[in-house]
SEPA-965303 format. One record per residue (C-alpha): x, y, z; residue in three letters; residue number from 1. Coordinates in Angstrom, 1 decimal. Last residue first. Example, Ala and Ser with C-alpha at 12.3 -4.5 7.8 and 13.67 -1.06 7.14 Angstrom:
x = 13.7	y = -1.1	z = 7.1	aa = ser	i = 2
x = 12.3	y = -4.5	z = 7.8	aa = ala	i = 1
This chain:
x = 14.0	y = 8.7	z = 4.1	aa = unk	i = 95
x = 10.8	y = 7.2	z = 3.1	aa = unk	i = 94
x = 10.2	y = 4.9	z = -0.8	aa = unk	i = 93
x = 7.6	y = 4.7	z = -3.2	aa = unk	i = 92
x = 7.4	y = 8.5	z = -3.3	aa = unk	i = 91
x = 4.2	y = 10.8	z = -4.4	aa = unk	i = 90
x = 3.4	y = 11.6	z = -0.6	aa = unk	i = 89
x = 3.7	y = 8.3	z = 0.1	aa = unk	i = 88
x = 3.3	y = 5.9	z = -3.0	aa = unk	i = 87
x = 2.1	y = 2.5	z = -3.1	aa = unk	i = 86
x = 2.0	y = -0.5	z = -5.8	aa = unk	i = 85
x = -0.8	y = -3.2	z = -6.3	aa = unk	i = 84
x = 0.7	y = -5.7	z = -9.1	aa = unk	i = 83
x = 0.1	y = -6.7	z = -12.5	aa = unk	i = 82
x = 1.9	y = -9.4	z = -13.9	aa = unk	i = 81
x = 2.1	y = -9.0	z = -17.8	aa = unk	i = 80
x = 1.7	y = -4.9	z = -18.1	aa = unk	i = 79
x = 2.9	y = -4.3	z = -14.5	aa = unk	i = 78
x = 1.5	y = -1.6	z = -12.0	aa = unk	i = 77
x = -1.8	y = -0.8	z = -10.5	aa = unk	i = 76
x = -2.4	y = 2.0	z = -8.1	aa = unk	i = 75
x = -1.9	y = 3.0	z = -4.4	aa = unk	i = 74
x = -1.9	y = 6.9	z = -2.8	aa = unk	i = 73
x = -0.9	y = 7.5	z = 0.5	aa = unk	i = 72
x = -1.5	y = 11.4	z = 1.4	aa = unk	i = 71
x = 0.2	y = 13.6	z = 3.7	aa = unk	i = 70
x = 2.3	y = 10.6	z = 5.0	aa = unk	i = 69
x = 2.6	y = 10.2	z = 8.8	aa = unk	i = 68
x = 6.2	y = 10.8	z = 10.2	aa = unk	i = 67
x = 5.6	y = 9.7	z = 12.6	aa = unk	i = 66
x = 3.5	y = 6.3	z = 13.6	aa = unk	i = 65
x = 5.1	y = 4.0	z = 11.2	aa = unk	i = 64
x = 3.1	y = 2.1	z = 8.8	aa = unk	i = 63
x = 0.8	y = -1.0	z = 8.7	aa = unk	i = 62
x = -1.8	y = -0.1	z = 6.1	aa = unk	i = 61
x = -4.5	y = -2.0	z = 5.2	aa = unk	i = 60
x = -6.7	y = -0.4	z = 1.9	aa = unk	i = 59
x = -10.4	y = -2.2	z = 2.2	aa = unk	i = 58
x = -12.7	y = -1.8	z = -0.9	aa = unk	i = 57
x = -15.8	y = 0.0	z = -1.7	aa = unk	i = 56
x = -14.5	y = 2.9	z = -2.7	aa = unk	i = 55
x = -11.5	y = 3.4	z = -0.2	aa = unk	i = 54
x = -12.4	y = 2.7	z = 3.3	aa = unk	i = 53
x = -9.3	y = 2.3	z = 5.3	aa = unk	i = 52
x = -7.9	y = -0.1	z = 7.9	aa = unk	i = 51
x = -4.8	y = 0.1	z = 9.9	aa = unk	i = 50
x = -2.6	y = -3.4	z = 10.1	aa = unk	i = 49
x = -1.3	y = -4.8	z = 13.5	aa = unk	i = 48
x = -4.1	y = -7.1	z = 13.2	aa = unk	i = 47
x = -3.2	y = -9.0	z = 9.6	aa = unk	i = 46
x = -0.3	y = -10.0	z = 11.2	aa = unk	i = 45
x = 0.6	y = -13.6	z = 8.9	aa = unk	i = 44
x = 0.2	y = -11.4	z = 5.9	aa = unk	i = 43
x = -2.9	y = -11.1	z = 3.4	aa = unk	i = 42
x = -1.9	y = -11.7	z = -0.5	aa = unk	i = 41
x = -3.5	y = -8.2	z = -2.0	aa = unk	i = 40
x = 0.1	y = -6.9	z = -1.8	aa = unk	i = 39
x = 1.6	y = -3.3	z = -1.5	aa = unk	i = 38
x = 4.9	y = -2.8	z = -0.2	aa = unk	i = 37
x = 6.3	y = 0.6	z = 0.7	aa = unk	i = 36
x = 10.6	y = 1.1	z = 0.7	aa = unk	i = 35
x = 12.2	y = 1.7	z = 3.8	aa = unk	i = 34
x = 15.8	y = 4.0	z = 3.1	aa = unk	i = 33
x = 17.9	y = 4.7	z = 5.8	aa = unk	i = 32
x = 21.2	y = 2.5	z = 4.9	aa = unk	i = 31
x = 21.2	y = 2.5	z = 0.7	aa = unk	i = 30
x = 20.5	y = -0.9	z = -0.6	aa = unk	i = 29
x = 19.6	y = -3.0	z = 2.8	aa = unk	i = 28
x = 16.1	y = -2.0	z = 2.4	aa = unk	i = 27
x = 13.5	y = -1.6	z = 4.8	aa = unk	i = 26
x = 10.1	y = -2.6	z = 4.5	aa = unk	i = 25
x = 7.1	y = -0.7	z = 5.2	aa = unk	i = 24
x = 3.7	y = -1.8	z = 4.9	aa = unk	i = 23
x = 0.3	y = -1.5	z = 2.7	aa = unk	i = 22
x = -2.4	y = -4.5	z = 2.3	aa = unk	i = 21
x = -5.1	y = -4.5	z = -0.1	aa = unk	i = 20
x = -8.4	y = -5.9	z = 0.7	aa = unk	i = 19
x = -11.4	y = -7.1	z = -1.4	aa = unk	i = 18
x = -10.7	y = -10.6	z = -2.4	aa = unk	i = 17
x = -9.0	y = -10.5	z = -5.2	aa = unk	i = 16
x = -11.6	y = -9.7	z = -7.9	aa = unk	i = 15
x = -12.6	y = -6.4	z = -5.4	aa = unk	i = 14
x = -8.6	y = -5.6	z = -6.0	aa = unk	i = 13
x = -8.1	y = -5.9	z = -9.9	aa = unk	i = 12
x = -11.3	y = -3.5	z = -10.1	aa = unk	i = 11
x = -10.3	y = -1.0	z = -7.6	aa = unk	i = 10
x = -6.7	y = -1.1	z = -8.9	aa = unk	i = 9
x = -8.1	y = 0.1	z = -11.8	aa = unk	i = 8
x = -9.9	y = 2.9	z = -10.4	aa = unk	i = 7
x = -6.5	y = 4.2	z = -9.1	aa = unk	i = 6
x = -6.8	y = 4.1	z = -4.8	aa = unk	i = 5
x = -6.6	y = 7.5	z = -2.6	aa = unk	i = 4
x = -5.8	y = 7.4	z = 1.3	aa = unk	i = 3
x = -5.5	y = 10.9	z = 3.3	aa = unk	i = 2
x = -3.9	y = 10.9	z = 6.1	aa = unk	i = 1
């Protein structure tokens, strides 16, 4: 899997404390969907998550074993409140 990070979310992530963390989390919208959450605030399970070297920060991903993503890219959102976001395989969302 390949794991790419926006230069900007770089920046807003080494002034956070250096780590960004990535996980799944169903929905109850529309049945199968499980929507990616990205969050620089570290969770309670901070073991169960999957680390990667991106730049020179730390991009923690807890996600399912199959199907793996081609490529998990995350980047900064938000004009007011900005926020880490994720996409796998270009969607912020798995079927």
């Amino acid at each position: 899997m390949l794991v790419t990070a926006s230069a900007e979310l770089v920046s807003f992530v080494r002034a956070a404390g250096g780590t960004v963390w990535v996980r799944c989390r169903r929905r109850h919208c529309r049945g199968g969907i499980v929507f990616l959450e990205a969050t620089v605030e570290p969770p309670g399970d901070s073991v169960a998550y999957e680390p990667f070297i991106v730049e020179d920060i730390i991009v923690a991903t807890r996600l399912p074993v199959r199907p793996r993503p081609d490529e998990l890219h995350v980047s900064l959102e938000g004009r007011r409140r900005r926020r880490p976001v994720a996409a796998w395989d270009g969607c912020a969302y798995i079927v």
